[in-house]
C-alpha positions as a Markdown table, in Angstrom:
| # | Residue | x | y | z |
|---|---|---|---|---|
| 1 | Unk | 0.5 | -7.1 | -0.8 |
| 2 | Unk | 3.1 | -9.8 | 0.5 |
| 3 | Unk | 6.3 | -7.4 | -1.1 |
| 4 | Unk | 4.8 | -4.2 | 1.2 |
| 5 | Unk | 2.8 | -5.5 | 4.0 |
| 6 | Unk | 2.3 | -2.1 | 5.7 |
| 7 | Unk | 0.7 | -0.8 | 2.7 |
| 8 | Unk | -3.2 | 0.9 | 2.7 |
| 9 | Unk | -5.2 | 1.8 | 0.3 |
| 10 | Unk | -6.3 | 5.0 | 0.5 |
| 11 | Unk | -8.3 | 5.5 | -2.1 |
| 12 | Unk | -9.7 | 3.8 | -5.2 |
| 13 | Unk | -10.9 | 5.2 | -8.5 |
| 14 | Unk | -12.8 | 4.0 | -12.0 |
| 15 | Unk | -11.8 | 4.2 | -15.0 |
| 16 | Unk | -14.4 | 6.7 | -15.6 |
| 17 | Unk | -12.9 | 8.8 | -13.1 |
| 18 | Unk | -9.2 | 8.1 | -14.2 |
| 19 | Unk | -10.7 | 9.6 | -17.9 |
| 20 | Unk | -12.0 | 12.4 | -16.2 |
| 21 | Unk | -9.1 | 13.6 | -14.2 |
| 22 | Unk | -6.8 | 13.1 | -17.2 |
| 23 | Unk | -9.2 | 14.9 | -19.6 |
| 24 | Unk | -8.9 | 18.0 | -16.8 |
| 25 | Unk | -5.3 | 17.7 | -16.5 |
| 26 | Unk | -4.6 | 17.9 | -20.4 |
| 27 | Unk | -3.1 | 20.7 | -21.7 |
| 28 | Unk | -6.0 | 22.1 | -24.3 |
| 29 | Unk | -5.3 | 21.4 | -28.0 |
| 30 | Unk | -4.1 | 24.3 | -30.3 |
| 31 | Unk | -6.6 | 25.6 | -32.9 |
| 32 | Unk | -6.1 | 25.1 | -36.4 |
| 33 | Unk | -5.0 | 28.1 | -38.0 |
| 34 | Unk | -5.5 | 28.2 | -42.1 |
| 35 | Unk | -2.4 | 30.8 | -41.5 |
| 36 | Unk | 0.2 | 29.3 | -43.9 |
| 37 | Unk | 2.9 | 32.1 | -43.2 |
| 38 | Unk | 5.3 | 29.5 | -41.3 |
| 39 | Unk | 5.7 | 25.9 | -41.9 |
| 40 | Unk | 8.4 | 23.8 | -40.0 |
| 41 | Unk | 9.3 | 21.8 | -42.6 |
| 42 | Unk | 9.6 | 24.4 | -45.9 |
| 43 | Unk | 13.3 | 24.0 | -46.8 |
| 44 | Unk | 14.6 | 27.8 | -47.4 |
């Protein structure tokens, strides 16, 4: 506080609520596919 002393706090969160927020934010994960027909990594 001594480095910015015209600094507020505006608003304080949990951790719980840090969690939540980043869980929302996430993009969603992509589904498994059993759909071998392209794999990255096969050397043609």
């Amino acid at each position: 506080m001594t480095s910015f002393p015209k600094a507020r706090i505006t608003r304080i969160t949990t951790a719980r609520e840090q969690e939540e927020q980043a869980a929302a934010d996430a993009l969603p994960e992509a589904e498994d596919s059993d759909d071998d027909a392209w794999d990255p990594f096969e050397e043609t």
